[in-house]
One Martini backbone bead per residue (centre of mass of N, CA, C, O) as a GRO file, in nm:
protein
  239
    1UNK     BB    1   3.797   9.223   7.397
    2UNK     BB    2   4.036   9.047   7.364
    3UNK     BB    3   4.229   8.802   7.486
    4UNK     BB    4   4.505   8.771   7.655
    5UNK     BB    5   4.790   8.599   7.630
    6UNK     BB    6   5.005   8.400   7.827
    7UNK     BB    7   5.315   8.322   7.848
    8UNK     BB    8   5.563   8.074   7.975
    9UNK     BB    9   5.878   8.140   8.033
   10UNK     BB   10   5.959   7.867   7.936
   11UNK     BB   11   5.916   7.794   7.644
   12UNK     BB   12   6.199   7.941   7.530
   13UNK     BB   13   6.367   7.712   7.700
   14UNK     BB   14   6.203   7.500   7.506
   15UNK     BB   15   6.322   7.586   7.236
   16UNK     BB   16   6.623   7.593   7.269
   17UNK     BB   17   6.658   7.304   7.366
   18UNK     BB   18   6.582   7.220   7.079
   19UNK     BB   19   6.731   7.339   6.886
   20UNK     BB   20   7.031   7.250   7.018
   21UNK     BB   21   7.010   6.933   6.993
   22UNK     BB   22   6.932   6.952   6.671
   23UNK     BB   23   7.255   7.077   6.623
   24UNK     BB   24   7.401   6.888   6.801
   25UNK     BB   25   7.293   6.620   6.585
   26UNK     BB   26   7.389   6.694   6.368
   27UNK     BB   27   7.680   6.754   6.405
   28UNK     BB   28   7.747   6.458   6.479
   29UNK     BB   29   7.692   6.350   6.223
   30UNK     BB   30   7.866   6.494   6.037
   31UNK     BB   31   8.139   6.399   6.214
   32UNK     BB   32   8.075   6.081   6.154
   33UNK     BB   33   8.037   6.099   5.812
   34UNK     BB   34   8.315   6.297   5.677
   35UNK     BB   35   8.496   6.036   5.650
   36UNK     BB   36   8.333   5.881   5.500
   37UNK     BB   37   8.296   6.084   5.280
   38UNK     BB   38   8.600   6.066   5.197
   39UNK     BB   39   8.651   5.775   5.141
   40UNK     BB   40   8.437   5.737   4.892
   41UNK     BB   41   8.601   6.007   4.741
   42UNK     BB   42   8.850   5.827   4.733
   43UNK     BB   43   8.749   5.559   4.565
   44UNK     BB   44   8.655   5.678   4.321
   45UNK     BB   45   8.906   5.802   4.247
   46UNK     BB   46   9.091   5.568   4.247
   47UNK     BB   47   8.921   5.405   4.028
   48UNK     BB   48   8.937   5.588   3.795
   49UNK     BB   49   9.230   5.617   3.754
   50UNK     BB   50   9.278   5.295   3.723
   51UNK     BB   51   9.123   5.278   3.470
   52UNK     BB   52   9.219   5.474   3.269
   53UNK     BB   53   9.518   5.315   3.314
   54UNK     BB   54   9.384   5.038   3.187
   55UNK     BB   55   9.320   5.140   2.944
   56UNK     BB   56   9.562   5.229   2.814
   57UNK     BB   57   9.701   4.947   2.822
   58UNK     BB   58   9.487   4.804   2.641
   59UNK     BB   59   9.545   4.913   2.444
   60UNK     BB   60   9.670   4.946   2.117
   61UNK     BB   61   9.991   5.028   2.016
   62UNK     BB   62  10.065   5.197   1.699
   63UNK     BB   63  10.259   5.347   1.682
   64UNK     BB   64  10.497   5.319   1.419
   65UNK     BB   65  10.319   5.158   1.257
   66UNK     BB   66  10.239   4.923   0.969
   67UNK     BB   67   9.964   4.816   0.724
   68UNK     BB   68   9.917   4.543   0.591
   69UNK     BB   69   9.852   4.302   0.416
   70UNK     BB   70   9.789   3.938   0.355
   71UNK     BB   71   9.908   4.044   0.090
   72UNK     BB   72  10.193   4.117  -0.100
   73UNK     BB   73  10.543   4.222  -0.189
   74UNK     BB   74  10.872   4.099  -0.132
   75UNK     BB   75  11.196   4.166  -0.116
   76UNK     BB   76  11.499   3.983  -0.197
   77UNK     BB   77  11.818   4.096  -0.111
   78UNK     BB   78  12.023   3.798  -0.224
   79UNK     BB   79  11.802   3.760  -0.481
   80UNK     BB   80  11.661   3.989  -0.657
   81UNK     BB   81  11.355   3.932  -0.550
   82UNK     BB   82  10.997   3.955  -0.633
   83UNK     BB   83  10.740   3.839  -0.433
   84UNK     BB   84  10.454   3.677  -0.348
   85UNK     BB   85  10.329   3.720   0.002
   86UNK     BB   86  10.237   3.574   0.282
   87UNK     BB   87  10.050   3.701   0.598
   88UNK     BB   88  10.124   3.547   0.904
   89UNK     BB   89  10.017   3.523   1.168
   90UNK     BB   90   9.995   3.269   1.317
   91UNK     BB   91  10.330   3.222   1.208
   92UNK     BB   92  10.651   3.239   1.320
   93UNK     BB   93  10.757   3.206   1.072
   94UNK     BB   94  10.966   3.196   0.752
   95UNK     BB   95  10.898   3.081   0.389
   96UNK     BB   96  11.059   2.918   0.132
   97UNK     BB   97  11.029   2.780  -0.189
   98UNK     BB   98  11.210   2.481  -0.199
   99UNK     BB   99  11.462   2.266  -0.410
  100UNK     BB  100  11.702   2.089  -0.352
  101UNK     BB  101  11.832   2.042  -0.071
  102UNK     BB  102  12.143   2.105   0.071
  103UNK     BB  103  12.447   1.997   0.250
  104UNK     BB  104  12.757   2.218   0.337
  105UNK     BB  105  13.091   2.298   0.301
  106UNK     BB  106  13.272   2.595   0.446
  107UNK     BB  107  13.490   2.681   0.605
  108UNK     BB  108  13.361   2.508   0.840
  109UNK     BB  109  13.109   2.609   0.744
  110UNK     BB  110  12.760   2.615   0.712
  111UNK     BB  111  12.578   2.532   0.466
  112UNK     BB  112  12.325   2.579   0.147
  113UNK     BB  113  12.154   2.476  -0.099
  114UNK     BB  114  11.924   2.543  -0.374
  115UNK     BB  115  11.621   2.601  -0.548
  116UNK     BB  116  11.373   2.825  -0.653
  117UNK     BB  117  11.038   2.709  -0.623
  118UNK     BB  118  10.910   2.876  -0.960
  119UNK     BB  119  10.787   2.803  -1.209
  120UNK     BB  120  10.870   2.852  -1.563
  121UNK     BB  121  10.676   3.055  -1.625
  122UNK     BB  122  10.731   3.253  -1.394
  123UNK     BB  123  10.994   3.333  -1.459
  124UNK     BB  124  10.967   3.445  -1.729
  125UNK     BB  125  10.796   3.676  -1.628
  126UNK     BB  126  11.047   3.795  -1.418
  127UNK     BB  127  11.312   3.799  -1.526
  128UNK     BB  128  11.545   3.544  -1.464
  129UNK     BB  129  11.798   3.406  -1.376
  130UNK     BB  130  11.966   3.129  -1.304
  131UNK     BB  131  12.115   3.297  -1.034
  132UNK     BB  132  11.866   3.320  -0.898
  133UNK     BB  133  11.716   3.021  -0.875
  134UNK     BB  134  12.012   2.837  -0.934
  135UNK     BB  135  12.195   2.695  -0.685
  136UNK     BB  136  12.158   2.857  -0.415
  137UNK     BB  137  12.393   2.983  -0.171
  138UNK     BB  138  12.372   2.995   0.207
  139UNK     BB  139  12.433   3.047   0.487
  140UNK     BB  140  12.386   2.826   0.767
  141UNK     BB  141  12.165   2.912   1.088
  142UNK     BB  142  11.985   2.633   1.112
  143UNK     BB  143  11.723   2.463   1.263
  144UNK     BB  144  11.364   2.376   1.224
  145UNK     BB  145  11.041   2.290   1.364
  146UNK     BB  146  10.792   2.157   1.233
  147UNK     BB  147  10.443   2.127   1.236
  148UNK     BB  148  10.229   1.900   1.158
  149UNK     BB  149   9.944   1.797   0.983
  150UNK     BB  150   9.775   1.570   1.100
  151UNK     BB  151   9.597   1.507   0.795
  152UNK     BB  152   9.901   1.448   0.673
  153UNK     BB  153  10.025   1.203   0.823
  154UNK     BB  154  10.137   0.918   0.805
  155UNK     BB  155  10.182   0.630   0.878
  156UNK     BB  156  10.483   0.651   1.110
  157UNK     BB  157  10.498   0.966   1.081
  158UNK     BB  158  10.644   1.262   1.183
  159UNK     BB  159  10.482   1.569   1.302
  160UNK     BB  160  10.741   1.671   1.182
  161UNK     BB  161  10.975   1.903   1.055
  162UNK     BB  162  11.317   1.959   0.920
  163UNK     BB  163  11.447   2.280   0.862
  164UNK     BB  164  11.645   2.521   0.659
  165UNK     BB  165  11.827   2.810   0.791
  166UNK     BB  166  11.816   3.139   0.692
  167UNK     BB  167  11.934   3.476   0.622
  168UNK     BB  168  11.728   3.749   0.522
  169UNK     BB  169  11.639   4.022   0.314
  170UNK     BB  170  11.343   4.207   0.381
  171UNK     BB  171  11.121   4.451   0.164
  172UNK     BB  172  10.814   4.626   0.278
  173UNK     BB  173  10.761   4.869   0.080
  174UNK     BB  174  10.926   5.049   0.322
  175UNK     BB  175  11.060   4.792   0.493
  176UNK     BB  176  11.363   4.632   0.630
  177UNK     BB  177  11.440   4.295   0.740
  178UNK     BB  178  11.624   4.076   0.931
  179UNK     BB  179  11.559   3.706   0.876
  180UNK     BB  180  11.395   3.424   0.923
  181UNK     BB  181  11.453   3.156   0.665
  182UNK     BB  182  11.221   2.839   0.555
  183UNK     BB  183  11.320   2.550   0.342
  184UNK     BB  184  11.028   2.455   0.129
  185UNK     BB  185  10.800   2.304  -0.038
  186UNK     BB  186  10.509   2.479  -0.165
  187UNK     BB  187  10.389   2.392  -0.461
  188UNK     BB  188  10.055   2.371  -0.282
  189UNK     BB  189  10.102   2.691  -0.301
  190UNK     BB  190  10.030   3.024  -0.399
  191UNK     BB  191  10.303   3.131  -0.224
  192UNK     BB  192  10.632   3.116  -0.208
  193UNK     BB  193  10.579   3.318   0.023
  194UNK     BB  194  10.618   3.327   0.418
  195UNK     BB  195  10.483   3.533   0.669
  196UNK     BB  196  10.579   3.597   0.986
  197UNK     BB  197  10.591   3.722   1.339
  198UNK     BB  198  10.870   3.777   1.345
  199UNK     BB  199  10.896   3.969   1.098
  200UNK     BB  200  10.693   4.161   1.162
  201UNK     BB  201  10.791   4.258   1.446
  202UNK     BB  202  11.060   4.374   1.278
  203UNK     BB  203  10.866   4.574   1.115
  204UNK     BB  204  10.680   4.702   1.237
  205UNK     BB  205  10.385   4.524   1.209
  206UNK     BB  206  10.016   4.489   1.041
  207UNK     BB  207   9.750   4.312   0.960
  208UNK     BB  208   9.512   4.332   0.712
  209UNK     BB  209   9.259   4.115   0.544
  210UNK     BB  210   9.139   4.360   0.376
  211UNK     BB  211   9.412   4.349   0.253
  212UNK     BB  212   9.577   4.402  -0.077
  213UNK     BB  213   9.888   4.502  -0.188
  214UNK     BB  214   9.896   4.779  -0.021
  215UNK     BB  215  10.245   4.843  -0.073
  216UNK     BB  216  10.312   4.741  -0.367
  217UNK     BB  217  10.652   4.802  -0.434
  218UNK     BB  218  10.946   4.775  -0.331
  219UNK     BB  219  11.129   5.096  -0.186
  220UNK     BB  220  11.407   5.057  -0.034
  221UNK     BB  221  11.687   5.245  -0.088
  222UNK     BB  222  11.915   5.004  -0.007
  223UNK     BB  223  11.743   4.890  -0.275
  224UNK     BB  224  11.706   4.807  -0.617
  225UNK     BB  225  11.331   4.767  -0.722
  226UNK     BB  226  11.359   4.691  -1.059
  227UNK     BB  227  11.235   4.427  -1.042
  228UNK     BB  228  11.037   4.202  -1.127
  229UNK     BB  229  10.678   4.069  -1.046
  230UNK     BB  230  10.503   3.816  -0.966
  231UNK     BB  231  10.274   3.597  -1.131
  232UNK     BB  232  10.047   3.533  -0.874
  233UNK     BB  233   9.716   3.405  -0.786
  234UNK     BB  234   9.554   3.576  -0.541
  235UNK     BB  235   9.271   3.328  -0.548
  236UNK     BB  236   9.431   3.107  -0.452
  237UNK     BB  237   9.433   2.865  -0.258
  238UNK     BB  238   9.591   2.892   0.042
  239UNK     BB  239   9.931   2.959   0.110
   0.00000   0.00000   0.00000
């Protein structure tokens, strides 16, 4: 027969006495952690939303741009002529090839003259009258410093040159805006207009280096643009 074992009354007092302190220590871990545990589930959250909103900030919002390329046709409505033209954001303003340039007055305002510096062969090609390239006259709206190139210099000549500046409508693809544009003789570039960032700016929009030509012949409703396109070689090196 079996022997009885026999428990000590105490037993269960000192089990329950280990679980209470048990389940006592756990619960104050828990209410000392769970403001810990808060906090960094606040921190998450919190770095979360800012990266976010950081990340928002940095995109490049392009919304209502529109994407030309390197190269462009780009329609003068003071002149009625469609040019083609380099597009640099790298520079600040835009330039027209001009020579022959003078100042005079008229009527108390300060004007200038120039003739359209774009070689004989290809104005004929574009189909150019007289008035539109020899002696255009418009007013004047500033003088603007250009930096010249170090490389370009000679001895004691100055780092700048001093152009003078008129306001023109330029018309690329479908859009249209009044810029300033400096004059100064290109001719030792493939492009007779240069666009700056001024410019493209106004027109709100971006360039694609990868595209040539990509907007087409300018079409601004505002302005009738079926003059000829000028047929410079858009292969040829420079600006």
């Amino acid at each position: 027969m079996p022997r009885k074992v026999l428990q000590s009354p105490c037993d269960d007092t000192a089990l329950h006495r280990a679980l209470y302190y048990t389940l006592a220590s756990f619960l104050w871990l828990w209410r000392s952690f769970v403001p810990l545990i808060r906090y960094v589930i606040a921190m998450v959250l919190s770095l979360s939303v800012f990266s976010a909103a950081a990340s928002d900030e940095a995109e490049p919002q392009h919304e209502g741009k529109v994407i030309y390329g390197l190269h462009e046709k780009v329609r003068i409505k003071e002149l009625g002529v469609n040019l083609s033209a380099k597009l640099d954001t790298g520079a600040e303003s835009a330039s027209l090839s001009a020579r022959f340039i003078k100042l005079f007055e008229r009527d108390g305002e300060d004007w200038v003259e120039f003739d359209l510096s774009i070689d004989k062969n290809d104005r004929q090609e574009m189909g150019l009258s007289k008035e539109q390239w020899d002696d255009v006259q418009m007013p004047l709206s500033r003088h603007v410093r250009i930096k010249k190139r170090s490389e370009n210099l000679e001895k004691g000549e100055k780092d700048y040159s001093r152009r003078p500046v008129v306001e023109m409508t330029v018309c690329i693809g479908g859009r249209e805006a009044v810029i300033d544009v400096n004059l100064t003789d290109r001719r030792d570039f493939s492009y007779p207009l240069l666009i700056g960032s001024d410019a493209l700016r106004k027109l709100n929009s971006l360039v694609d280096p990868a595209i040539s030509m990509g907007s087409g012949r300018p079409q601004c409703k505002a302005e009738n643009t079926d003059a000829p396109s000028e047929a410079n070689d858009p292969d040829k090196a420079g600006d």
